[in-house]
C-alpha atoms as one frame of an Amber mdcrd trajectory, in Angstrom:
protein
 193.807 -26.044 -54.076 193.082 -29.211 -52.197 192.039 -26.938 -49.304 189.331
 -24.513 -51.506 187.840 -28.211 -52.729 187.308 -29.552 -48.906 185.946 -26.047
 -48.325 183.581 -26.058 -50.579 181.976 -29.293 -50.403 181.634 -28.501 -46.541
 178.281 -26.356 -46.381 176.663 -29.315 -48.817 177.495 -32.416 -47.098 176.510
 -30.674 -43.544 173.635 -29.659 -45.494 173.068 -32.779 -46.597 173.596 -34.435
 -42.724 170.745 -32.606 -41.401 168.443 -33.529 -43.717 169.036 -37.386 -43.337
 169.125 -36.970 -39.833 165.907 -35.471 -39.752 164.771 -38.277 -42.408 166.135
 -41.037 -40.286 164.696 -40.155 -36.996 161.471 -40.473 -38.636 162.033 -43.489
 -40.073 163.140 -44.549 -36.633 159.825 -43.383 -34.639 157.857 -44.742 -36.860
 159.535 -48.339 -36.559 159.023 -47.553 -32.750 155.590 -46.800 -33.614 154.626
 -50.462 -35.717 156.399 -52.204 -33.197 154.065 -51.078 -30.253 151.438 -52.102
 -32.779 152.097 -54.982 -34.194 154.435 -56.893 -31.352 155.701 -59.529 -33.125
 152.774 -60.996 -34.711 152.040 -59.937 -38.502 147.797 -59.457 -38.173 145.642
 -58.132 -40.893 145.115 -54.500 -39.930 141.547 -53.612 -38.955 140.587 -50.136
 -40.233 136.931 -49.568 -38.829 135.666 -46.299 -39.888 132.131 -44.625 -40.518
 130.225 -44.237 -43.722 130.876 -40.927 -45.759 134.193 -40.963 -43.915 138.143
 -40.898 -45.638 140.715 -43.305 -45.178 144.447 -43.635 -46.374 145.625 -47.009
 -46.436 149.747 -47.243 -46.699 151.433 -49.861 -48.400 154.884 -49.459 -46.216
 154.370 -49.089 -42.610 157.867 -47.328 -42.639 160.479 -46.598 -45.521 164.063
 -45.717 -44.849 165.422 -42.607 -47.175 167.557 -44.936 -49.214 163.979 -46.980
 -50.086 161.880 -43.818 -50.502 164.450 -42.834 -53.504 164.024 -45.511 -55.290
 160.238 -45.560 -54.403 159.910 -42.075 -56.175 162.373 -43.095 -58.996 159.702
 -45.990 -59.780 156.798 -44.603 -59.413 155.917 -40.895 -59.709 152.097 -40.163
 -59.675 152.502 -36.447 -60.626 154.704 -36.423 -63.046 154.637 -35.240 -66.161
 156.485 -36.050 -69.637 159.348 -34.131 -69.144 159.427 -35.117 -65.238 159.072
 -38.885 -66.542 161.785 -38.185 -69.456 164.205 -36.789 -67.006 163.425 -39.945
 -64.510 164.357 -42.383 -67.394 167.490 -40.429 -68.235 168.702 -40.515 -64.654
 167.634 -44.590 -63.675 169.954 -44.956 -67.292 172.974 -43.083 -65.735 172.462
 -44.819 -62.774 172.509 -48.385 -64.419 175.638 -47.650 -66.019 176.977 -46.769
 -62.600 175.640 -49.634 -60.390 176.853 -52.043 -63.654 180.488 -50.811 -63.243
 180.445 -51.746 -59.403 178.405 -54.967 -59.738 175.482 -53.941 -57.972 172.886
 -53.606 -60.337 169.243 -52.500 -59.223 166.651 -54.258 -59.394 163.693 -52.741
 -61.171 160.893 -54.779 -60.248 161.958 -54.413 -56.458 159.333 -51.333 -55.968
 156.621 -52.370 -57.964 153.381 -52.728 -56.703 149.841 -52.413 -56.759 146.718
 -52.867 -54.790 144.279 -55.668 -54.656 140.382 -56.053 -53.287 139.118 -59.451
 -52.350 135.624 -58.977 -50.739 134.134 -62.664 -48.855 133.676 -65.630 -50.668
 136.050 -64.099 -53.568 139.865 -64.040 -55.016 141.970 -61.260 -55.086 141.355
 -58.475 -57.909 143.467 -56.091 -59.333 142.373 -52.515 -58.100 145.210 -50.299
 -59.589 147.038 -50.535 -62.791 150.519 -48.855 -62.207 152.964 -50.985 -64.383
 151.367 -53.007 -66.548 153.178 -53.620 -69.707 150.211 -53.323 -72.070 150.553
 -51.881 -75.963 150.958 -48.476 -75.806 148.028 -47.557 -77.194 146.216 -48.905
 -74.596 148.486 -47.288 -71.859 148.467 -43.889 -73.256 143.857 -44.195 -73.360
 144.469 -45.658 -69.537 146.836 -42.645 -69.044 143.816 -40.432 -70.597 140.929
 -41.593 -69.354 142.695 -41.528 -65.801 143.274 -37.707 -66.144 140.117 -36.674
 -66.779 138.665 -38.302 -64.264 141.202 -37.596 -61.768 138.861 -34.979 -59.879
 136.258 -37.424 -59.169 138.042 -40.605 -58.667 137.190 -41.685 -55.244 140.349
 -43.889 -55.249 143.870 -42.719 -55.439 147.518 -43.761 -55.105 149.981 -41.728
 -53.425 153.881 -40.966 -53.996 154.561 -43.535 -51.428 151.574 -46.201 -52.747
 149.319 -45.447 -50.023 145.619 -45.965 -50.276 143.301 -42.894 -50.719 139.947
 -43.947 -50.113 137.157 -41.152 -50.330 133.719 -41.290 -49.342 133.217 -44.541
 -48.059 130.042 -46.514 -47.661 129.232 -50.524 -47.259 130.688 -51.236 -50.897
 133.846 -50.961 -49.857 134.166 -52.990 -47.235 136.578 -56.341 -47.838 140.419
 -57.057 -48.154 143.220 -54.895 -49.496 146.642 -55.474 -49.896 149.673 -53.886
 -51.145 151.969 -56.476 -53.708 154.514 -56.825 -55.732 153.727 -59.569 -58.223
 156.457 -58.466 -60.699 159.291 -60.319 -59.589 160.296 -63.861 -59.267 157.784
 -64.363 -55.731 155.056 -62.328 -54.979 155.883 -59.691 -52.240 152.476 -58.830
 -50.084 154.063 -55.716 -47.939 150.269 -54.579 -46.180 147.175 -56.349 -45.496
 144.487 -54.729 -44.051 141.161 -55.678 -43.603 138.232 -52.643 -43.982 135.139
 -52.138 -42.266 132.224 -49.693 -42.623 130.035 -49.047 -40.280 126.654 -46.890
 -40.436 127.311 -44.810 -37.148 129.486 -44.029 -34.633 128.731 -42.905 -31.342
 131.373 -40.262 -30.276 131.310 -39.285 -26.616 133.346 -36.235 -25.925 135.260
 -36.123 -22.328 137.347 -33.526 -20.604 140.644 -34.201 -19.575 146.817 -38.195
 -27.275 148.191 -37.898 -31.353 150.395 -35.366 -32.657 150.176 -31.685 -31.189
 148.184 -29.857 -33.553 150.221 -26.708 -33.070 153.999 -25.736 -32.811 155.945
 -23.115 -31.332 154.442 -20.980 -28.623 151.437 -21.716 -29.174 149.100 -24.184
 -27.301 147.763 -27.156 -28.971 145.709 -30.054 -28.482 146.451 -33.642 -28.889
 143.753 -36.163 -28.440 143.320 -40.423 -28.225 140.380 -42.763 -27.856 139.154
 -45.245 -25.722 137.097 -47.778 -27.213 135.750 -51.336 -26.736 138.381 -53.799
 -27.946 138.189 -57.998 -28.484 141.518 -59.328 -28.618 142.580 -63.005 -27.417
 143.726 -62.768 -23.616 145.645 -66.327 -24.280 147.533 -68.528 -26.578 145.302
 -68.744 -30.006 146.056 -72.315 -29.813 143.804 -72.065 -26.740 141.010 -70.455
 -28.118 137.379 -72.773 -28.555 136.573 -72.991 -32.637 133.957 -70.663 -32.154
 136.870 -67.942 -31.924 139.088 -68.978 -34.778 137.969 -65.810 -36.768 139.994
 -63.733 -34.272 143.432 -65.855 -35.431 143.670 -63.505 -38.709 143.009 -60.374
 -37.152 144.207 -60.251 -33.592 142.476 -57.378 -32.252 139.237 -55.804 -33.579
 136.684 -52.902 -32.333 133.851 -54.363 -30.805 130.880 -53.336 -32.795 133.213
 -54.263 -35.785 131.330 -55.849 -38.643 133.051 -59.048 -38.289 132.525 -60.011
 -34.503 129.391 -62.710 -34.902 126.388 -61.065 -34.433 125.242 -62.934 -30.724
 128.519 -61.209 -28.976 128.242 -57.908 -31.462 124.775 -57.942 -29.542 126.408
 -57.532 -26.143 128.301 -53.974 -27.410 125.491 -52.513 -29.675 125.180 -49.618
 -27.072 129.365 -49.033 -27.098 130.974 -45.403 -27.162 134.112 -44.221 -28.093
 135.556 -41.951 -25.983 137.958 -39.255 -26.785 140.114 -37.609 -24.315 142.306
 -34.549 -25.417 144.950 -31.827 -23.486 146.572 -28.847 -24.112 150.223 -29.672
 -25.599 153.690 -27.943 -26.537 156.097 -29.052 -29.247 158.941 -26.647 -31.062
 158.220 -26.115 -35.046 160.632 -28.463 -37.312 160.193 -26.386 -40.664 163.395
 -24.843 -41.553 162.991 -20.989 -42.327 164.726 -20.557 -46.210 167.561 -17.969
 -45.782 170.276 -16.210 -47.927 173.247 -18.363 -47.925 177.500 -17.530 -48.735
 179.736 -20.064 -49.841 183.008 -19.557 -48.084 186.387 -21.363 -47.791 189.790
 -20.391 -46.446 192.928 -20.103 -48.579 196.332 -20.908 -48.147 197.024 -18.555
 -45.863 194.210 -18.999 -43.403 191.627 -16.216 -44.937 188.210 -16.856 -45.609
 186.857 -15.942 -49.099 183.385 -15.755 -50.256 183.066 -18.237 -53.030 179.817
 -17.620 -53.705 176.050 -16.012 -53.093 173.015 -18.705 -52.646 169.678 -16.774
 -52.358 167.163 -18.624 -50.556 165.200 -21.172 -52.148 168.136 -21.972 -54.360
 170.771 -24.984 -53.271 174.015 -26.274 -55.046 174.348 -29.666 -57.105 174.376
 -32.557 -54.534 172.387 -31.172 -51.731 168.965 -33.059 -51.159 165.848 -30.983
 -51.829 163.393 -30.163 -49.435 160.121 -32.302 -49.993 157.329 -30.684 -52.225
 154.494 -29.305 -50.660 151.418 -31.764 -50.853 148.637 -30.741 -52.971 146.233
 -29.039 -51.669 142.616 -31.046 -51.764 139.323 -29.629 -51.954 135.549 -30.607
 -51.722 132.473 -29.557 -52.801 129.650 -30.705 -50.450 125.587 -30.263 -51.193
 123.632 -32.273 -48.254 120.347 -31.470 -46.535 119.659 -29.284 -43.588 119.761
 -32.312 -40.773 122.196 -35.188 -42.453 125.027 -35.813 -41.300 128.894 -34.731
 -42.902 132.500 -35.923 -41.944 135.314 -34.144 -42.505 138.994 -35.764 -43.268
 142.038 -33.982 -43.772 144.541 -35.872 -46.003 148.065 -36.171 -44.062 151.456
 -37.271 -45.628 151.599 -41.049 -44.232 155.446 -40.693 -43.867 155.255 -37.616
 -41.508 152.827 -37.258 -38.778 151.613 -33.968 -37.866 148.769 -32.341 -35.992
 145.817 -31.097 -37.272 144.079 -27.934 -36.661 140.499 -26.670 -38.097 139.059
 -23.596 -38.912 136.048 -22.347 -39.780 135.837 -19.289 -42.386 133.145 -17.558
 -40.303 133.423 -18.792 -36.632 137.178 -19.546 -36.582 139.239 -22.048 -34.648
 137.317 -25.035 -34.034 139.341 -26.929 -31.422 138.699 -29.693 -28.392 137.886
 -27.387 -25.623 135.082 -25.347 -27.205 133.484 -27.663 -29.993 131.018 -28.822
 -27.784 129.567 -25.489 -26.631 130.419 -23.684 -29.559 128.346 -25.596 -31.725
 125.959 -27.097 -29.018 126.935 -30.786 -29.654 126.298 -31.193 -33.066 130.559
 -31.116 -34.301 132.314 -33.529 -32.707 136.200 -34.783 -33.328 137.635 -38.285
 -33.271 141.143 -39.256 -32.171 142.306 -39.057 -35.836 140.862 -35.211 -35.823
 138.505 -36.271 -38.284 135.472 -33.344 -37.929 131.972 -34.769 -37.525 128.922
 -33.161 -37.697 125.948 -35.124 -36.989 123.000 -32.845 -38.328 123.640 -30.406
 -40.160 121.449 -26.597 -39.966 121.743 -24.117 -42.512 124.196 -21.601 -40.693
 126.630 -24.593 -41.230 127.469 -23.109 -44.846 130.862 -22.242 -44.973 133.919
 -22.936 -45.934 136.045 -25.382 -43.628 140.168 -25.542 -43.719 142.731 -27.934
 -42.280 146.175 -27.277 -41.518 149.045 -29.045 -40.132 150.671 -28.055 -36.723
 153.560 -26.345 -39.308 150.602 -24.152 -40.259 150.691 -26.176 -43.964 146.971
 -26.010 -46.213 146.055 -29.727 -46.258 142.819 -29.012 -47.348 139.432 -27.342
 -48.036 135.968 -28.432 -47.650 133.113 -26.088 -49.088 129.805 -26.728 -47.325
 126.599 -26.052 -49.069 123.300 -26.619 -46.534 120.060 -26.781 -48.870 116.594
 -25.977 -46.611 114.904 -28.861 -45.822 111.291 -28.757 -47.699 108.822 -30.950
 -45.768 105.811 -29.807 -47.906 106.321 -32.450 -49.495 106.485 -34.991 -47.507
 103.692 -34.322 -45.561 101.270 -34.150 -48.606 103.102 -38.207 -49.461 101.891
 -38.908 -45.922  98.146 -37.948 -46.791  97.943 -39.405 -49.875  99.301 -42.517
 -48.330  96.495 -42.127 -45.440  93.989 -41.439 -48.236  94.804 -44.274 -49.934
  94.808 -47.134 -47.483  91.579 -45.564 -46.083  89.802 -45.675 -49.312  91.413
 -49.665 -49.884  89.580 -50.783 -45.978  86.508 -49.114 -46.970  86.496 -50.771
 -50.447  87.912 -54.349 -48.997  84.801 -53.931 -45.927  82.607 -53.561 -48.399
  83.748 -56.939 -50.675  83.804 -58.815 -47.356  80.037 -57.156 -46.462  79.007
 -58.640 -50.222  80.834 -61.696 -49.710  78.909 -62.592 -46.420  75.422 -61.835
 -47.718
């Protein structure tokens, strides 16, 4: 009997091995990843980005699966009622548990919210995620957030991460990720962002995540831009430089370089180099699954049938899909657009884009195909600098798993200079008709 038992729990704890594994060697890359970042010195982040532009701002620069369980037991964006009921009825369960062993959770631990502090003022609350306010008053919040949830241009993630849409000069200041819930207040991110008006991209023929997987070829890409970072001790550094202290490195043409030395790399490009990469696919293909275990006398029995997408109590769940986002966008015939596609911050992936019309648009061909007007940066973000009506169409990002991230809708209105020209002649008119009456004071004036 022993025997059938061992048997059976078998298939779920290997089940269960792989997925941690998986889990864990991400977590482990991606402290690899911060450490060739951030050394050993704890700067706030700059994120400089361009105006119209996205930009996802994570509160945990890398969670372990233990943490990202209680994460999503704390804080669930998406779920509903029920989801929250059920949530409530398991963290009870799992008090009673933790209380018999003496290691009771705590609940504040994973609490936290985002604050803005723009120059010259303190820190203000930007999200409201657990505040313990009358329930009326949560339940209108709860409301008035859901109806406006299509047009928010801010949004928290499962994980607390940032979602910034649309950016432009009024968002540019201080954000930070904290936990003010407990007994000391936990700051776990700091980053400091910057919007600029431009960016000039300069594309250049032979890194990132591959964009595609499995036989295909991909492309991975990386930048080279103008950097300032102190090439000494701080302690070294002349006052002038002290502003470089909080930030450690920052992008030349960076809003807060002074403006004589921003001067010196007005005319700076980023460059982006790309090649063709390889990488095997990770995604796990769902299959039909029997439960087997060996008797007493060494035959094997089927237990049971699993059809795929199904799994037994105890196994750990594949992650849900993310949702799908899409955008509307009406602009001119010659402005400029910038496409972002919204990527899981706890799983980096390629990106690929396609358009619904002219197909792949990838690193090698951009630049003839659409005769230097669509350009990429090395975060695959899709720029078009001026825009002509045969650009209305329907763009879609995918991950190098060949996952729907998103999709952008693109609607070019003509460009109708009748109008402007007649403004032009009316002005003309005007200041012709205000010399010839002012000549004609000044003629009166001198007789």
């Amino acid at each position: 009997m022993l025997l059938g038992w061992l048997a059976f729990l078998i298939p779920i704890i290997e089940t269960i091995n792989v997925e941690l594994k998986k889990q864990y060697e991400n977590y482990r890359l991606c402290i690899k990843r911060r450490e060739n970042i951030l050394s050993e010195a704890n700067y706030v982040q700059v994120v400089t980005l361009a105006k119209g532009a996205d930009v996802t701002l994570p509160c945990f620069s890398c969670v372990s699966p233990e943490n990202a369980i209680e994460i999503e037991s704390t804080y669930k964006p998406s779920a509903g009622s029920i989801g929250r009921a059920f949530i409530a009825a398991f963290d009870f369960f799992k008090e009673k548990i933790l209380r018999s062993t003496n290691k009771i959770r705590d609940v504040n631990k994973w609490k936290y919210d985002w604050q803005r502090a723009i120059m010259g003022q303190d820190w203000r609350l930007l999200t409201k995620m657990h505040e313990t306010g009358i329930r009326v008053e949560k339940i209108a919040d709860k409301v008035k957030r859901f109806l406006a949830r299509d047009n928010a241009r801010i949004r928290v993630g499962d994980r607390y991460e940032l979602r910034i849409t649309n950016v432009d000069r009024n968002i540019t200041g201080y954000y930070r990720c904290v936990n003010k819930h407990g007994k000391n207040r936990v700051v776990s991110s700091m980053y400091y962002l910057d919007v600029i008006s431009r960016a000039n991209i300069k594309m250049i023929s032979p890194w990132s995540e591959c964009s595609k997987c499995g036989e295909e070829i991909g492309e991975q890409a990386r930048s080279i831009q103008c950097m300032i970072e102190p090439d000494g001790p701080l302690s070294h550094l002349p006052p002038a430089s002290t502003w470089i202290h909080l930030f450690g490195t920052v992008p030349c043409y960076s809003t807060l370089v002074p403006l004589e030395q921003r001067r010196q790399f007005a005319s700076s490009t980023t460059f982006v180099q790309y090649r063709p990469c390889w990488r095997a696919c990770t995604t796990q293909l769902a299959v039909d699954r029997n439960l087997t275990s060996v008797d007493e006398l060494g035959e094997t029995r089927l237990l049971d049938y699993i059809p795929k997408g199904e799994f037994l109590f105890g196994e750990i769940l594949p992650r849900l899909l993310a949702p799908v986002v899409r955008r509307n966008y009406l602009a001119i015939e010659g402005d400029p657009v910038i496409f972002t596609c919204e990527l899981p911050v706890d799983d980096p992936t390629g990106v690929q884009w396609f358009s619904k019309r002219k197909g792949a648009i990838q690193f090698k061909t951009i630049e003839k195909q659409f005769k230097g007007r669509f350009l990429f940066d090395e975060l695959s973000r899709l720029y078009i600098t001026k825009l002509e009506m045969e650009d209305s169409d329907e763009y879609f990002c995918y991950t190098s798993e060949k996952v729907l991230m998103g999709v952008h809708y693109l609607r070019v209105l003509e460009n109708d200079r009748t109008r402007e020209y007649v403004a032009n002649i009316e002005m003309f008119f005007r200041f012709a008709a205000f010399t010839f009456i002012f000549v004609l004071m000044i003629g009166q004036v001198m007789k």
